[in-house]
N, C-alpha and C positions, 0 to 999 in steps of 0.2 A: 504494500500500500504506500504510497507515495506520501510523504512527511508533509505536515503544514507550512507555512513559511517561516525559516531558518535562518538565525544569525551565525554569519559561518567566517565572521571576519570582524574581528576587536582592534583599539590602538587607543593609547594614551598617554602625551605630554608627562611627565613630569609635574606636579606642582611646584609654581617657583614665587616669589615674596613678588619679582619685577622681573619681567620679561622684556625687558629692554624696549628698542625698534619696533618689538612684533603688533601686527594689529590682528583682530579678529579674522580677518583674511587671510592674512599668510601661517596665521595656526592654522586654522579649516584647512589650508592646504596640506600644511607636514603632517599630520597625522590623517589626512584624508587616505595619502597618500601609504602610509604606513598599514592602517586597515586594510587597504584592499589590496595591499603586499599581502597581508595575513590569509588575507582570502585567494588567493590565488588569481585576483581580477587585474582591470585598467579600466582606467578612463572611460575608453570605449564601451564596457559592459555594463556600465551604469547607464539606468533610464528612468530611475526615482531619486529626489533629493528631496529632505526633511533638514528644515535648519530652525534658527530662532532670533527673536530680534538680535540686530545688529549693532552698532553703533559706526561702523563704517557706511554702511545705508541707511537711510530712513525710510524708506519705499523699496518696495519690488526685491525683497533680500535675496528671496531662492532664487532668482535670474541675475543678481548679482553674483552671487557665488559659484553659481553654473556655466557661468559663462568666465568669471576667474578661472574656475578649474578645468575648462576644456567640456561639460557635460554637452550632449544631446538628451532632452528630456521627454519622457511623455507625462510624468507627473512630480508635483511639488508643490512644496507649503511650508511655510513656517507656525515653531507651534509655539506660541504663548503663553506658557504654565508656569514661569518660574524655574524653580526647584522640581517641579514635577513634569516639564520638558521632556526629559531625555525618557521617563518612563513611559511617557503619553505616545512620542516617536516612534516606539514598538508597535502598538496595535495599528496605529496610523498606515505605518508602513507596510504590515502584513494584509491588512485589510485594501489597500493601493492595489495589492500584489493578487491578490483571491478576487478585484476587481477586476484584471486585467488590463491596471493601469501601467506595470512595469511589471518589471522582474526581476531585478537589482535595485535592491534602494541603499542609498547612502545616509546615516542620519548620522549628522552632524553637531558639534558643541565645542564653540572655542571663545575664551573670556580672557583678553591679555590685563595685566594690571601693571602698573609702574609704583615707586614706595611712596608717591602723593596720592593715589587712589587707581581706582579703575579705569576710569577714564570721564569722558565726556558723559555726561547723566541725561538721562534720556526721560529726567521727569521736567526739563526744562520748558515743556507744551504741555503739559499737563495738567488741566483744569477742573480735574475729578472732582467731585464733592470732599473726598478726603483731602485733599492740596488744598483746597479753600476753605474749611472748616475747620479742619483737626489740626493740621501741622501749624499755623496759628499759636496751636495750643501745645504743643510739644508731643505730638502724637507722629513722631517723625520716621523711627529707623524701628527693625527688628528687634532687639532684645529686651525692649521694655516691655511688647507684644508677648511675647514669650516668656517673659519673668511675671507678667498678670497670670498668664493660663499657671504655669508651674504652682502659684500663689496659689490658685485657686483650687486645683488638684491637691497640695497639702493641706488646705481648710476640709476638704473632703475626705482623704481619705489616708491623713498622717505623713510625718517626715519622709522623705524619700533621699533625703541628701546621701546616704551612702550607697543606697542604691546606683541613682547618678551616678558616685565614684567608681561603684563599680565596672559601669561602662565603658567608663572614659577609659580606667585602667586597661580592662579585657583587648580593646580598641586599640590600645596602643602595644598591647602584646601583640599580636598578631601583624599591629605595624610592623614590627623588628623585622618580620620576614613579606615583608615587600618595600624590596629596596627604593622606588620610586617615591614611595610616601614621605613625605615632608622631617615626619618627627622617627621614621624609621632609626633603631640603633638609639632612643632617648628614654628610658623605660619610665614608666610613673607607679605612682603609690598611691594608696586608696587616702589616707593623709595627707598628701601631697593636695590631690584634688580637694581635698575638704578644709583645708587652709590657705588657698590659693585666695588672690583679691575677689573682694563681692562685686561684683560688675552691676547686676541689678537683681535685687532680694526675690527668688530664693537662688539667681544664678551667681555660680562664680567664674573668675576667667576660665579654669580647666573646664569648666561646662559648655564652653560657646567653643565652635569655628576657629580658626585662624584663616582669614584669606588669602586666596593666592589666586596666582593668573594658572592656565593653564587650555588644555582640549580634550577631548575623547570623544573618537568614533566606531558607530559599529555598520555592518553591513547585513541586510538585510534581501535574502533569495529566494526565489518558488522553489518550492519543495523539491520539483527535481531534478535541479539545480544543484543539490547540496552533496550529491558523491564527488561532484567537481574537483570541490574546495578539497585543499589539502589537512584541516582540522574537524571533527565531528560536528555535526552537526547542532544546534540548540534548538529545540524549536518553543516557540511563543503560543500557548497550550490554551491561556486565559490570560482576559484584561479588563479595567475596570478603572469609571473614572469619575467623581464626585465635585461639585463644586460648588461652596455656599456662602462665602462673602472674597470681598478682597478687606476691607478695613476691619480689624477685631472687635471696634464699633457694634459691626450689624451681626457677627458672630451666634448662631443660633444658642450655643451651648462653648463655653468656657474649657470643658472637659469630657465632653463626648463627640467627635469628631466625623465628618466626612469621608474616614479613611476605610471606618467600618462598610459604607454604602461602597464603595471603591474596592476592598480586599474581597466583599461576600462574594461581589460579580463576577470578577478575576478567578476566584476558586468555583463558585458554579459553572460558568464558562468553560473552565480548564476538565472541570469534570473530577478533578486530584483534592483527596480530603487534605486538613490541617496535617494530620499528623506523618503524611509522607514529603515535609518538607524536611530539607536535611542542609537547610541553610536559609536563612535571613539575611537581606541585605537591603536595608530600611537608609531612608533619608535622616541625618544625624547633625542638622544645626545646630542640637543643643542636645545635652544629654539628654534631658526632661523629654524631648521628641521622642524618643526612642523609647520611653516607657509608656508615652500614651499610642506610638502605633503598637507595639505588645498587645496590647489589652485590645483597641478598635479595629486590631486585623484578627481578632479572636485565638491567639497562642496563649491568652490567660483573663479569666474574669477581671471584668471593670472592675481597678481597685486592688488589685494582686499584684498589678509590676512589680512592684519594690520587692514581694513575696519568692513572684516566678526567677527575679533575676538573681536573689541571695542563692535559692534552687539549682541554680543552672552555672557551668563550664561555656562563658561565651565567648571563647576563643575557638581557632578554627580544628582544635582536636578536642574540644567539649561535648560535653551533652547538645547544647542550644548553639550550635556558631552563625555569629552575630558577626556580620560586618568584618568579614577574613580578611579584607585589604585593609584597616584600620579605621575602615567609615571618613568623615569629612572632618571627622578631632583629630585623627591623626594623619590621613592620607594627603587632607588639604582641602581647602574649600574652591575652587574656583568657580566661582559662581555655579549659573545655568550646568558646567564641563561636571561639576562635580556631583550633581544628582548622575551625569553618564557615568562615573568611574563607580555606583552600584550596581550598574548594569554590565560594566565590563567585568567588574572582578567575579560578579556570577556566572557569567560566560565560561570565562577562563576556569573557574571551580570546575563547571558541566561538563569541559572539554576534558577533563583531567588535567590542567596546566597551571595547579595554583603554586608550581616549585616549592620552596618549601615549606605551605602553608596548606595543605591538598588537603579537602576533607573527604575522608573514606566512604565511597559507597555510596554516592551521591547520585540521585535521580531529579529530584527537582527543588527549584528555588523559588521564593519570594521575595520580588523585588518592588520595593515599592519607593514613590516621588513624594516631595511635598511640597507648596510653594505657597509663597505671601507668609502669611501668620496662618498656619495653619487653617488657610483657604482651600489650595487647589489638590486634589487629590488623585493619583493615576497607580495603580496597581501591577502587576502582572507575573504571570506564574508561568517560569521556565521548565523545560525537560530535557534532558539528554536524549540524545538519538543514537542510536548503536547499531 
C-alpha cells in the first residue's frame, strides 16, 4: 500500500546569538538547500513551497523566495501561526500533495537576528485593536503573557516551580548530545533553575527562551515518492489545529487551552492512541508551556503536570522523552525556525538518526506548535515507515 505523504528530507542552521550579513533569504537558501541534499532532491523536483512572513518582503513572500531559489511552482503559501508555523506547514503541505497540487513540497523557516535585535519589526503597520488599546498600557511583549497564565495555573492547582526545573534540566541533558544546540556541553541543576533571576513572577530567567537567529527545513513527498529518498521515510498520520485569540485579553480560559481541541484531532485523524507515542516534542517558550501542553494534549489529567513530570525520565532514554534535541531552552529559540527544529528533531528520532541521543523502539511522535500567548495551536502525529 502506498504510504501517505512523507517527510523524507530534514536541515537545520545552527542556532547562533547574530548571524551576521544573513537575511531571511539567504538562510531559506543554505538550509533549503541542505534538506533537499538530505532528500536526495534539486531545485528542479520541487513544485510546493510553504514559507512564513518575511521581513525581506512585505507582499507576495512565497514568489519571493521561489523565484530567489530557482523554484517552478504549482502550489504555495505562506503560513501565519507564529510559533505554530512550522507544525501547521505539515498538514498544509500533505494535504497540497493528496490535492494534487504538487509532489515535493519544501516548507521552509529562517529568522536571522543580529545582538541589537531581530531585525526590522513588522508591527510597524499595525493597527490591531491590541496596538491601540493595550500596549498603551504595557500589555506589550510575551513573558508577562505567560507569567499571568503560569500565575494562574499555580492559584489553581499549586506550586509547580520544581517541576519547571525539572524540564529545563531534563532539556538540557539531552542538549549535551546535540551538538548544534546553543547550551549543548553546559549542564544545569534543578537549583540552578530555581534561583536563577525572577524575570516575571512565577517565571525565572532559566524558565524562558534564549533567542537566536537561525533556519530549518523539511521536505515534504507523495507517498511514492519516498523509496527514492535515501532516508526512511516519516509519514504525517494526523493533524490538528485550534485557534482562539491572538491578545490574552480575549483569552477564553487562562489554563485550559486550544491545544487540547488541536492534539484530540491530530490523534483521531492519525487513528494512533496516546499511549503509543514514544516521544514528545512540544513547543517550549517557557517551561510553564510545557506543563500545560502535558495535560491539554491529554498524556496527564488537568492539574497533574507537576505530578506526571516528578513520575517521568524526560530525557531521550526515559520513560517520557520530552524534547530529545533540548527543546527551544536549550536548543535555541529562533523564532518562527525554532517551532521547525521540533519537527526536525522528530524526524531524525523516526529515521533512526538521533546519534547519540536515539530513542529505542520508536514508532510515533507528537509534535506539537504554539504561537502568540498561547493562541494559535497546530498538532500533528508522526510515524515511521519501514
Amino acid at each position: 500500500m502506498t504510504p501517505p505523504p512523507c517527510i523524507v528530507g530534514v536541515a537545520e542552521l545552527a542556532p547562533a546569538r547574530d548571524t551576521g550579513d544573513e537575511t531571511d533569504l539567504t538562510l531559506s537558501a543554505a538550509v533549503a538547500v541542505d534538506a533537499l541534499a538530505d532528500a536526495g532532491l534539486g531545485p528542479e523536483h520541487v513544485d510546493g513551497l510553504l514559507t512564513h512572513p518575511m521581513d525581506t518582503a512585505s507582499r507576495l513572500i512565497p514568489s519571493t523566495v521561489g523565484e530567489y531559489l530557482g523554484l517552478r511552482l504549482g502550489y504555495a503559501d505562506s503560513v501565519d501561526l507564529g510559533g505554530a508555523s512550522a507544525v501547521g506547514m505539515l498538514w498544509r503541505a500533505a494535504a497540497a500533495i493528496e490535492a494534487g497540487m504538487c509532489s515535493v513540497c519544501l516548507c521552509l523557516t529562517a529568522v536571522p537576528r543580529t545582538t541589537s535585535g531581530v531585525g526590522p519589526s513588522r508591527r510597524t503597520s499595525d493597527f490591531s485593536p491590541w496596538r491601540e488599546f493595550e500596549v498603551p498600557y504595557g500589555n506589550i511583549g510575551a513573558t508577562e503573557g505567560y507569567a499571568m497564565i503560569a500565575m494562574r495555573y499555580e492559584h489553581l492547582y499549586g506550586d509547580t516551580a520544581r517541576a519547571r526545573a525539572k524540564v529545563a534540566v531534563a532539556q538540557r541533558a539531552n542538549a549535551a548530545h546535540q551538538p548544534k544546540a546553543y547550551f549543548s556541553g553546559r549542564p544545569l541543576e534543578i537549583d540552578e533553575v530555581m534561583a536563577s533571576e525572577l524575570i516575571a513572577d512565577p517565571l525565572r530567567k532559566l524558565d524562558c527562551v534564549l533567542p537566536t537567529g537561525g533556519a530549518a527545513a523539511v521536505v515534504v513527498v507523495r507517498g511514492d515518492l519516498v523509496g527514492r529518498a535515501p532516508h526512511p521515510g516519516v509519514a504525517i498520520l494526523g493533524a490538528g489545529e485550534a485557534i482562539t485569540h491572538k491578545t490574552i485579553t480575549y483569552a477564553p480560559s487562562l489554563t485550559d487551552t486550544a491545544i487540547r481541541q488541536s492534539a484530540d484531532r491530530a490523534f483521531a485523524n492519525a487513528g494512533v492512541d496516546r499511549s503509543a507515542v514514544g516521544l514528545a516534542s512540544v513547543y517550549d517558550c517557557y517551561t510553564s508551556t510545557v506543563l500545560l501542553t502535558l495535560e491539554d494534549a491529554g498524556f496527564c489529567p488537568k492539574g497533574k503536570a507537576a505530578a506526571f513530570v516528578d513520575e517521568h525520565d524526560l530525557t531521550w532514554r526515559g520513560s517520557f522523552p520530552l524534547n530529545t534535541h533540548g527543546g527551544q531552552l536549550s536548543f535555541g529559540q529562533a523564532d518562527v525556525a525554532g517551532g521547525m527544529s521540533h519537527v526536525t528533531e522528530a524526524v531524525l528520532q523516526l529515521q533512526g538518526r538521533g546519534e547519540g541521543r536515539q530513542v529505542r523502539d520508536l514508532r510515533h511522535a507528537f509534535v506539537h506548535g504554539n504561537g502568540g500567548i498561547m493562541s494559535e495551536q497546530a498538532s500533528v502525529v508522526l510515524g515511521a515507515i519501514t
